[in-house]
ROTI-473855 format. One record per residue (C-alpha): residue number from 1; residue in three letters; z, x, y. Coordinates in nm, 4 decimals. Layout:
N
<nr NUM&rest Ala&zz Z&xx X&yy Y>
...
***
This chain:
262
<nr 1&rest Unk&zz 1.1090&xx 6.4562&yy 1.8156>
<nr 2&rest Unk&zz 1.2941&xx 6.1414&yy 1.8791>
<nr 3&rest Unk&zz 1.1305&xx 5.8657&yy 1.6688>
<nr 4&rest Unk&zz 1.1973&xx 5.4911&yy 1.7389>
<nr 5&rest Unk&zz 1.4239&xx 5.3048&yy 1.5463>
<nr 6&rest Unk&zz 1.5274&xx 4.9190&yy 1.4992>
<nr 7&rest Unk&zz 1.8301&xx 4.8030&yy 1.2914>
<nr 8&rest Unk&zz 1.9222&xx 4.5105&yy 1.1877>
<nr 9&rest Unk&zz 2.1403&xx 4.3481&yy 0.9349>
<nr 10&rest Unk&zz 2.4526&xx 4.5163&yy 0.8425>
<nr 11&rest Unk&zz 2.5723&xx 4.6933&yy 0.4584>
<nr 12&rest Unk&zz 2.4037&xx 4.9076&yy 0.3068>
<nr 13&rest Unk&zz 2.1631&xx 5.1395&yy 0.5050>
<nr 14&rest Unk&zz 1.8184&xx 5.1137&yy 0.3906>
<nr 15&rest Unk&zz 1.5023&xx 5.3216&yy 0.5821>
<nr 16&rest Unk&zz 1.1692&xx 5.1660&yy 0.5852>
<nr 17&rest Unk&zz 0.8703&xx 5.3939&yy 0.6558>
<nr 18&rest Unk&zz 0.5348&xx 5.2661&yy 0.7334>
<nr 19&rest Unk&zz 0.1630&xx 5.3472&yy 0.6325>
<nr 20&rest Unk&zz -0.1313&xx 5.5257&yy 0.8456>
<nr 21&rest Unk&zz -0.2141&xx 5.3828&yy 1.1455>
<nr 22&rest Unk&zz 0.0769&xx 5.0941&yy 1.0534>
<nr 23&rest Unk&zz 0.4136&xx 5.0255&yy 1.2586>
<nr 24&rest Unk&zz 0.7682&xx 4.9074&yy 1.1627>
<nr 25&rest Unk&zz 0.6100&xx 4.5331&yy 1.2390>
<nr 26&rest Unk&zz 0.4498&xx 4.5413&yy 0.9125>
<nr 27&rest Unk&zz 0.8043&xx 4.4805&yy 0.7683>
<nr 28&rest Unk&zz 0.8797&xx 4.1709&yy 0.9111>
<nr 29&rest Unk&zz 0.7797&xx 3.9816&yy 0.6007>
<nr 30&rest Unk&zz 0.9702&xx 4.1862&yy 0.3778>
<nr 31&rest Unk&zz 1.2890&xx 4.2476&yy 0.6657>
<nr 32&rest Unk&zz 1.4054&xx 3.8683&yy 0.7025>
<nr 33&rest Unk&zz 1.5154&xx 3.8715&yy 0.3248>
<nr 34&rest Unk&zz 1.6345&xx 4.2593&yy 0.3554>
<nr 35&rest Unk&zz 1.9253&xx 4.1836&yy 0.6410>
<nr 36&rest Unk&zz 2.1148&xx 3.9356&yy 0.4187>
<nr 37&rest Unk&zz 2.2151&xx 4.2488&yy 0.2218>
<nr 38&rest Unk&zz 2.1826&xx 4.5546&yy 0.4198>
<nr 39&rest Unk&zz 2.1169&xx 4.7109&yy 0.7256>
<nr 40&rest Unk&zz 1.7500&xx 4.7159&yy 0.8016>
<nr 41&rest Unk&zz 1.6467&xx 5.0812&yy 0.9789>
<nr 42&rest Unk&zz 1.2836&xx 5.0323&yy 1.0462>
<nr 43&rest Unk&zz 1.0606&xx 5.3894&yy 1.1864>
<nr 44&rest Unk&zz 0.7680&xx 5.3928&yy 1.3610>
<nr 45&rest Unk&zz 0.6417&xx 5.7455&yy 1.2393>
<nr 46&rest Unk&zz 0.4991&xx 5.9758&yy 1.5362>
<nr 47&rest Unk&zz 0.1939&xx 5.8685&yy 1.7352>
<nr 48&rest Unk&zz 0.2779&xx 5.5381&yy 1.5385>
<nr 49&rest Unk&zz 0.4311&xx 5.2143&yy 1.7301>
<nr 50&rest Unk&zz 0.6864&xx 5.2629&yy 1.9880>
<nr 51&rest Unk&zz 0.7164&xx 5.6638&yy 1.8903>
<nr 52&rest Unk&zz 0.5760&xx 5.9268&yy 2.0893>
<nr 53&rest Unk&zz 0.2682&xx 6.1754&yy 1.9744>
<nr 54&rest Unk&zz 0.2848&xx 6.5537&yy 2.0278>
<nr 55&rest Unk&zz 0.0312&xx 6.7982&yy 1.9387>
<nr 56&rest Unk&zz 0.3321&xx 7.0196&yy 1.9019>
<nr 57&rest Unk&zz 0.4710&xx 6.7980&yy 1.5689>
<nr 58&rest Unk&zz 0.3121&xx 6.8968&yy 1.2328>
<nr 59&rest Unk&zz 0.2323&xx 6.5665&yy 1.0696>
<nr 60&rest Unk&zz 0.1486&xx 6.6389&yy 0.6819>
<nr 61&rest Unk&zz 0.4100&xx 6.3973&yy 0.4708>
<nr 62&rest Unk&zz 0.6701&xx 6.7350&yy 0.4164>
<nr 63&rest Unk&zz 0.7115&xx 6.7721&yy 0.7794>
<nr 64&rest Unk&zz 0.7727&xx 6.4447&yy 0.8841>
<nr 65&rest Unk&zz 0.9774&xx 6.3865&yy 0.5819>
<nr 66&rest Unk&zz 1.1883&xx 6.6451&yy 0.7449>
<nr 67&rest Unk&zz 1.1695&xx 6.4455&yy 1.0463>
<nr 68&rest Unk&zz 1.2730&xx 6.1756&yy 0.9584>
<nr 69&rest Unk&zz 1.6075&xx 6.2806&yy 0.7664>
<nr 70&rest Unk&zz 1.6969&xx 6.4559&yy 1.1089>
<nr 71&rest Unk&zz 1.6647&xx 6.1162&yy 1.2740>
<nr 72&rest Unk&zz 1.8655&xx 5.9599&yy 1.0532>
<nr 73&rest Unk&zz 2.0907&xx 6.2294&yy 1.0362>
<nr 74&rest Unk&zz 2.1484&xx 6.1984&yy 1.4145>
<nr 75&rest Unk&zz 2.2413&xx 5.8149&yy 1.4184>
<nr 76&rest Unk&zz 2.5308&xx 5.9212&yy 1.1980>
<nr 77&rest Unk&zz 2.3884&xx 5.7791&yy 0.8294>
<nr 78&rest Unk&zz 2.4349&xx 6.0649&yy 0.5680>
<nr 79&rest Unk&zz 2.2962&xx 5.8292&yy 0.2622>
<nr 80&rest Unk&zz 2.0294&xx 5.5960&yy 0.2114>
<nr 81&rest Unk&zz 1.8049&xx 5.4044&yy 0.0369>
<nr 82&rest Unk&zz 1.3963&xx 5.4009&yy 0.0931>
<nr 83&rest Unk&zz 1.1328&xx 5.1494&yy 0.1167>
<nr 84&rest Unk&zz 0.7872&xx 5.3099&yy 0.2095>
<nr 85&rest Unk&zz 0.3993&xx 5.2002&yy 0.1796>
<nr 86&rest Unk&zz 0.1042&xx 5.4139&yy 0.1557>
<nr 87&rest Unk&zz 0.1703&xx 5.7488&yy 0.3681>
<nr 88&rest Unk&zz 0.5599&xx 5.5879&yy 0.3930>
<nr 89&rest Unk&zz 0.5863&xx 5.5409&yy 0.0215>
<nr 90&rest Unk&zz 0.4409&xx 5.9426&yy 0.0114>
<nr 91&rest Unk&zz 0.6743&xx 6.0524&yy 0.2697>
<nr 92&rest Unk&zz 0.9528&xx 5.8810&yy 0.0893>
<nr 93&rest Unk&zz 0.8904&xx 6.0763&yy -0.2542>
<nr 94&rest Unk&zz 0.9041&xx 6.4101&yy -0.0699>
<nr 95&rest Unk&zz 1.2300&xx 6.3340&yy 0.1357>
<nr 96&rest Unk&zz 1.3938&xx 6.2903&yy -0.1566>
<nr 97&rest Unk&zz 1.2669&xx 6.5860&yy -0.3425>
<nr 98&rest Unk&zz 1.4035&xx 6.7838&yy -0.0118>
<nr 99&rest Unk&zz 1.7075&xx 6.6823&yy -0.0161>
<nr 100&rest Unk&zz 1.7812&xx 6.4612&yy -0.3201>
<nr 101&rest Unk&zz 2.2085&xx 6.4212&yy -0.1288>
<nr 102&rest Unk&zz 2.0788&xx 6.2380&yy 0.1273>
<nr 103&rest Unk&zz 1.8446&xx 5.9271&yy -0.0676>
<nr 104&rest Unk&zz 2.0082&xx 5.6892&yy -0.2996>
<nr 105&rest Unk&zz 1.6978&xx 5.5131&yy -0.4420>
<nr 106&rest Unk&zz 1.3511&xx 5.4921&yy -0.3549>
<nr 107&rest Unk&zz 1.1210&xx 5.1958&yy -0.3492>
<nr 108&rest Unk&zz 0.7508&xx 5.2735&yy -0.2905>
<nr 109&rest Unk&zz 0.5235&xx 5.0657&yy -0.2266>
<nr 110&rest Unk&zz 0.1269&xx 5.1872&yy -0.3110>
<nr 111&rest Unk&zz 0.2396&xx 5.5149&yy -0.2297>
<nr 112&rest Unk&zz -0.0404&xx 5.7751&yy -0.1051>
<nr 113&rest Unk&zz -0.0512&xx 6.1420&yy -0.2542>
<nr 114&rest Unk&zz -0.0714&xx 6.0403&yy -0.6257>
<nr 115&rest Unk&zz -0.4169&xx 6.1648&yy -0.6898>
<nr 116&rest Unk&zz -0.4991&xx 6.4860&yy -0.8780>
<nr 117&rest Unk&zz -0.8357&xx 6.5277&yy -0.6574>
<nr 118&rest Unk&zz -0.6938&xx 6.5725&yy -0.2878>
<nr 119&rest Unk&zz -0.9216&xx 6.4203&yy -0.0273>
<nr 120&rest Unk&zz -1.0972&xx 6.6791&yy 0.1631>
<nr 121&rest Unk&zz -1.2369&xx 6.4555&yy 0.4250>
<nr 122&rest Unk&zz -1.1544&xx 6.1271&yy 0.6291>
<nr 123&rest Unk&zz -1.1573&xx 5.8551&yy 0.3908>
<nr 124&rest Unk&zz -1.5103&xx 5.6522&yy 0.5652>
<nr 125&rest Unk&zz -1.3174&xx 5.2898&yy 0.5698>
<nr 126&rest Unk&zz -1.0225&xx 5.3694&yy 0.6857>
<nr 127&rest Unk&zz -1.2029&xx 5.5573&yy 1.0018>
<nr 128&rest Unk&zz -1.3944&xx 5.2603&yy 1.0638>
<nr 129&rest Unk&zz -1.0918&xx 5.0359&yy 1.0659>
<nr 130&rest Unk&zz -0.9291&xx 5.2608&yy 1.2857>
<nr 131&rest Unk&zz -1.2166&xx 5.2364&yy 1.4890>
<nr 132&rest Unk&zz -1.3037&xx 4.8484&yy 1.4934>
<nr 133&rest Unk&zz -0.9343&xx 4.8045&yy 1.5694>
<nr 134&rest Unk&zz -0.8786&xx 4.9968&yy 1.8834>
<nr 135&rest Unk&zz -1.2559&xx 4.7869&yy 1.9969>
<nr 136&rest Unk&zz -1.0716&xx 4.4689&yy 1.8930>
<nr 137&rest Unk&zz -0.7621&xx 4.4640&yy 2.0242>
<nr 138&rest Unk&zz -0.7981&xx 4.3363&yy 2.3785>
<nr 139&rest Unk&zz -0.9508&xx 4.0103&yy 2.1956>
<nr 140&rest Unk&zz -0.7375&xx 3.9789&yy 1.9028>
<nr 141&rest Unk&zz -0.5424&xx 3.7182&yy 2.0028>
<nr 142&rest Unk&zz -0.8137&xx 3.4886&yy 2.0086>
<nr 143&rest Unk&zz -1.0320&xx 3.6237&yy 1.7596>
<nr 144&rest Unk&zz -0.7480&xx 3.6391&yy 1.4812>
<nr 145&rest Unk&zz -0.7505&xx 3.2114&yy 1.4856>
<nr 146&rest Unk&zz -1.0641&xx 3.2230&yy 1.3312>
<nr 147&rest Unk&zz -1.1212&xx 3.3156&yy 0.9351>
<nr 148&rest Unk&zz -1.4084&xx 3.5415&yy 0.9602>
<nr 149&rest Unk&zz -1.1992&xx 3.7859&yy 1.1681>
<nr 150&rest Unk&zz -0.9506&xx 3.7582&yy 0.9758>
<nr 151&rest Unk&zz -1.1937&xx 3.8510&yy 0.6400>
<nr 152&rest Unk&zz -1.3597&xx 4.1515&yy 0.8522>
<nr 153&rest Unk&zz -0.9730&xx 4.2643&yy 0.9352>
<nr 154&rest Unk&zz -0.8075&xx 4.2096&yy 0.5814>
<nr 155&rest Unk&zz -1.0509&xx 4.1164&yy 0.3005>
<nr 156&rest Unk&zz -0.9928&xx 4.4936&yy 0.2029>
<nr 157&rest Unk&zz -0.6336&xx 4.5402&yy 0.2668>
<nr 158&rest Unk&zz -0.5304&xx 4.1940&yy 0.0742>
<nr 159&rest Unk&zz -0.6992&xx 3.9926&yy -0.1942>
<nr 160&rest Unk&zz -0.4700&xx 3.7038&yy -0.0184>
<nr 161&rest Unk&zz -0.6205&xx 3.7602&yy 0.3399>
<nr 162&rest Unk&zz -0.6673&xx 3.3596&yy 0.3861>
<nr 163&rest Unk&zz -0.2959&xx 3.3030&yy 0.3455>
<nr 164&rest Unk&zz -0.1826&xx 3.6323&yy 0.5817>
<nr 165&rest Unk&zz 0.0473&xx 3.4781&yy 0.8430>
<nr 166&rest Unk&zz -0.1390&xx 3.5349&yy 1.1906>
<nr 167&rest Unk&zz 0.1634&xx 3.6904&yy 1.3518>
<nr 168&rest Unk&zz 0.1511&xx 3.9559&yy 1.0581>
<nr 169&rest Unk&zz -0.2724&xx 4.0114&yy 1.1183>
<nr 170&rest Unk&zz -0.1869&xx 4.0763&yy 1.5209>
<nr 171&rest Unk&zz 0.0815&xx 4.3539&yy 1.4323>
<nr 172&rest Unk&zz -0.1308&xx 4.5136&yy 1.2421>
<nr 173&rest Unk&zz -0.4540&xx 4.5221&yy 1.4692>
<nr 174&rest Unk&zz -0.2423&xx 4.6473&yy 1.7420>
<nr 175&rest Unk&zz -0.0567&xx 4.8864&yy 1.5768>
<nr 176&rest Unk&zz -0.3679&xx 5.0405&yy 1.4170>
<nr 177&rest Unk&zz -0.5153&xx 5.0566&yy 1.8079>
<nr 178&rest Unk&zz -0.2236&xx 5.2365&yy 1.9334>
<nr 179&rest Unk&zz -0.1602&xx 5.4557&yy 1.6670>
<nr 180&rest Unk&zz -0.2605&xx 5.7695&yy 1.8063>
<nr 181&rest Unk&zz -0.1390&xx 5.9913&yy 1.5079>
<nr 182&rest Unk&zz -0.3580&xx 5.8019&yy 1.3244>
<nr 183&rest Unk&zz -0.6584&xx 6.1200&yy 1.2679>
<nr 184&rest Unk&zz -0.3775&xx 6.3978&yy 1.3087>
<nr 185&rest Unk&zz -0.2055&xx 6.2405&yy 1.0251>
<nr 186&rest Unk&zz -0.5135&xx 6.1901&yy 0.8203>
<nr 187&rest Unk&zz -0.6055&xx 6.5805&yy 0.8746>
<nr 188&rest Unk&zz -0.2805&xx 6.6971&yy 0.7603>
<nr 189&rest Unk&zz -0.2973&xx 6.5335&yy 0.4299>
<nr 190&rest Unk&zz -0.6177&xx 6.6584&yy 0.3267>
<nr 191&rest Unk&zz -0.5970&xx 6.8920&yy 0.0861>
<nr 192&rest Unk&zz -0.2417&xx 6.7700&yy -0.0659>
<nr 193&rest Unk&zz -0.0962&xx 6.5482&yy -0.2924>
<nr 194&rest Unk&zz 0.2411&xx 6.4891&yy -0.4188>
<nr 195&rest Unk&zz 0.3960&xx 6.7125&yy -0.7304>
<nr 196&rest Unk&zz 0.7738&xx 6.7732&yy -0.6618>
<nr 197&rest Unk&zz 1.0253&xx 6.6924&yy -0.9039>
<nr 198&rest Unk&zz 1.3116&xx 6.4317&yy -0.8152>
<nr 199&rest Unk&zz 1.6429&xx 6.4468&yy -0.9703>
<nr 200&rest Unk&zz 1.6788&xx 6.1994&yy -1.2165>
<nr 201&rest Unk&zz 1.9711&xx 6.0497&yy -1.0573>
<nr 202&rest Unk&zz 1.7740&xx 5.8620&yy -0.7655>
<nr 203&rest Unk&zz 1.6306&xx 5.5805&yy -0.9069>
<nr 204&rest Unk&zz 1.2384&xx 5.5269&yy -0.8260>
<nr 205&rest Unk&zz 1.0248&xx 5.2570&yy -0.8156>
<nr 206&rest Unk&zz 0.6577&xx 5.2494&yy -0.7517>
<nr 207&rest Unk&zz 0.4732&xx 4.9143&yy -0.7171>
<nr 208&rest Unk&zz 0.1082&xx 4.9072&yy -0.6677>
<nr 209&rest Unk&zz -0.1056&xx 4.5537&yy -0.6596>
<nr 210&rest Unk&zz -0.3544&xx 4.5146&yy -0.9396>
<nr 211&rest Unk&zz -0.6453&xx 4.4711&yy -0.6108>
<nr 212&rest Unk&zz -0.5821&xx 4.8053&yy -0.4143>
<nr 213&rest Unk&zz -0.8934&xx 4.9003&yy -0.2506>
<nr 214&rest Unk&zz -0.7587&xx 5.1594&yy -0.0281>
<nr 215&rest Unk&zz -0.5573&xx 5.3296&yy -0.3176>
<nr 216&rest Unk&zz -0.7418&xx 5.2286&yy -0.6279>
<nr 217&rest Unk&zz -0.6012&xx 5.2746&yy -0.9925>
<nr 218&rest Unk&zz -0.8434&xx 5.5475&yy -1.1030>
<nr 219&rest Unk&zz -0.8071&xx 5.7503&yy -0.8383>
<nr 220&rest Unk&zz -0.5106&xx 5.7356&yy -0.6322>
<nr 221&rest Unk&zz -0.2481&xx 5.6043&yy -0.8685>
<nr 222&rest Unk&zz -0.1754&xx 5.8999&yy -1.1195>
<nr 223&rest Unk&zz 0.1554&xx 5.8185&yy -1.3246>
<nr 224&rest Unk&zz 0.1705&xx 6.2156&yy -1.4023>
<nr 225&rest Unk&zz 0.2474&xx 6.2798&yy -1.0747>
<nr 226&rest Unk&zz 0.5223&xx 6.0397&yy -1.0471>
<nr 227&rest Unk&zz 0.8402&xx 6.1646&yy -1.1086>
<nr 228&rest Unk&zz 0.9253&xx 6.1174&yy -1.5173>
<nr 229&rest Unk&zz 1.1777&xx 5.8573&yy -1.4711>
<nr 230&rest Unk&zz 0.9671&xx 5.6539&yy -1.2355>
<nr 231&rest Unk&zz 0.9474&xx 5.2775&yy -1.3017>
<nr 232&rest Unk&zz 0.5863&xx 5.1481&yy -1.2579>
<nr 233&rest Unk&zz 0.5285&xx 4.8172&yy -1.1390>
<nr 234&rest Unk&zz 0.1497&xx 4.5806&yy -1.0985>
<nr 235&rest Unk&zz 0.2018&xx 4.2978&yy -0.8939>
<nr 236&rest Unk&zz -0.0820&xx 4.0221&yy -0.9568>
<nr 237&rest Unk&zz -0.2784&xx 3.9437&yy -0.6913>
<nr 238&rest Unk&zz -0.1565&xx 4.2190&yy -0.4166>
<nr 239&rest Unk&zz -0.3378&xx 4.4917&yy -0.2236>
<nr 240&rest Unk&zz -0.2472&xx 4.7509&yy -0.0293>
<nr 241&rest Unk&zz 0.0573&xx 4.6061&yy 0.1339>
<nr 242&rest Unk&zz 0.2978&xx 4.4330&yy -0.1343>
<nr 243&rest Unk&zz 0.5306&xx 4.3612&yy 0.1008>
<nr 244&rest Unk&zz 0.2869&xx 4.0937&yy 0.2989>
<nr 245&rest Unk&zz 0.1244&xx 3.9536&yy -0.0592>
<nr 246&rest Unk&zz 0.4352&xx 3.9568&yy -0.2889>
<nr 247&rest Unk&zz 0.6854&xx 3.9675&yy -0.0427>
<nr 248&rest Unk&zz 0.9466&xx 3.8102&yy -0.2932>
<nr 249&rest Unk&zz 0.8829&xx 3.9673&yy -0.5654>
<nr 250&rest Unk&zz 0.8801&xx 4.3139&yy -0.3753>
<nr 251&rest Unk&zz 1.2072&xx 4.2286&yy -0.2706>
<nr 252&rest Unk&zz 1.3047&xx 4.1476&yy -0.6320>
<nr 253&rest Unk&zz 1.2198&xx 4.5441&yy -0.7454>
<nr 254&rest Unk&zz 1.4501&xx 4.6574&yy -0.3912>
<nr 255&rest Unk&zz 1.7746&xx 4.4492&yy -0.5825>
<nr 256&rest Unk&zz 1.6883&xx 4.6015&yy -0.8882>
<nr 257&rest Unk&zz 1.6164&xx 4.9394&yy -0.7749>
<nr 258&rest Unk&zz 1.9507&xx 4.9607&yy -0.5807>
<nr 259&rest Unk&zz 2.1848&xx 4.8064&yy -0.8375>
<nr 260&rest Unk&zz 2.0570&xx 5.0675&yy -1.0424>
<nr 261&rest Unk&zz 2.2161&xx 5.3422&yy -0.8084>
<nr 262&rest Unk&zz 2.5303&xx 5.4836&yy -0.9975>
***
């Protein structure tokens, strides 16, 4: 499958992979301070964004780890660094256990998979939201001016909801409507987590926000699972999605992460 693709920028190539029911917009924070240094390659995963869904693509994290190295691969980039959040930060840990050649450094952000109790069902709130979102989206525009949207939308997702830009609340409403490999991605998870070993010689960093509802710290954010060498990071006052709450500071752990590469 042929996944969509923006770049922007130019140096060093670095992939950013989205969440569930997410879209390469949810970058666009974290992308206008990227570009100055390197060039920006930002998927929409399948059934995600501008990318086509096919019943025929497997969509638990190995496969469309897979996937993505093979688009990549096609547009001529043999190495690369990796920012990914939630599923994207998951899907980013087991591209680089597949083939370790191909990733320079990983940054993830609130990574899925790093629970030692795989979910066996839908997780209830995120179906809702999936839900609510496709119901909303014809009146988002409107509805998004107002703060108690905004709260119903984000309160979860961000401690900072009040401050999200509205540009940054729209992408995300739409893109959770669209995303119709939102459930077949959910499905294919279940049962699985993350415990493959990455060669010490990719530096990794994992940043989770000390308010992560979706991915909270005594469930879903296991340091045994990460790989030994892992540096941990708690941003104050983030949730889910670092890169919208401590966009800077996220950015700050990408420089770090990548000067590290030998």
């Amino acid at each position: 499958m042929k996944l969509a693709i923006e770049s922007q920028g130019s140096g060093e190539p670095i992939v950013l992979i989205h969440g569930l029911g997410s879209a390469a917009t949810a970058w666009k924070p974290l992308t206008k301070l990227l570009i100055e240094n390197f060039q920006v390659l930002s998927i929409d995963l399948p059934g995600h964004g501008n990318s086509p869904f096919s019943p025929d693509q497997p969509m638990d994290p190995i496969s469309l780890a897979k996937l993505v190295i093979k688009n990549i691969e096609d547009l001529g980039i043999e190495r690369f660094s990796l920012i990914g959040n939630s599923l994207g930060g998951w899907i980013s840990l087991e591209m680089a256990a597949i083939q370790p050649d191909k990733i320079k450094g990983i940054i993830a952000l609130a990574p899925a998979g790093l629970w030692l109790t795989p979910f066996t069902s839908r997780y209830p709130g995120e179906v809702a939201l999936r839900v609510i979102a496709e119901g909303a989206n014809k009146v988002a525009p409107s509805i998004l001016n107002y703060s108690w949207a905004k709260k119903i939308g984000f309160e979860t997702v961000s401690p900072r909801w009040r401050e999200l830009d509205y540009e940054i609340c729209l992408d995300a409403t739409n893109a959770m409507a669209k995303s119709h490999g939102y459930f077949p991605a959910w499905d294919a998870l279940l049962g699985k987590r993350f415990d493959k070993k990455i060669d010490k010689s990719i530096p990794v960093t994992i940043v989770f926000g000390d308010t992560d509802h979706t991915l909270p710290e005594k469930t879903c954010q296991e340091r045994s699972l990460a790989p030994e060498h892992a540096k941990w990071v708690i941003l104050p006052e983030t949730g889910h999605a670092p890169m919208w709450d401590s966009t800077e500071l996220v950015y700050a752990e990408v420089l770090n992460t990548v000067r590290s590469i030998v």
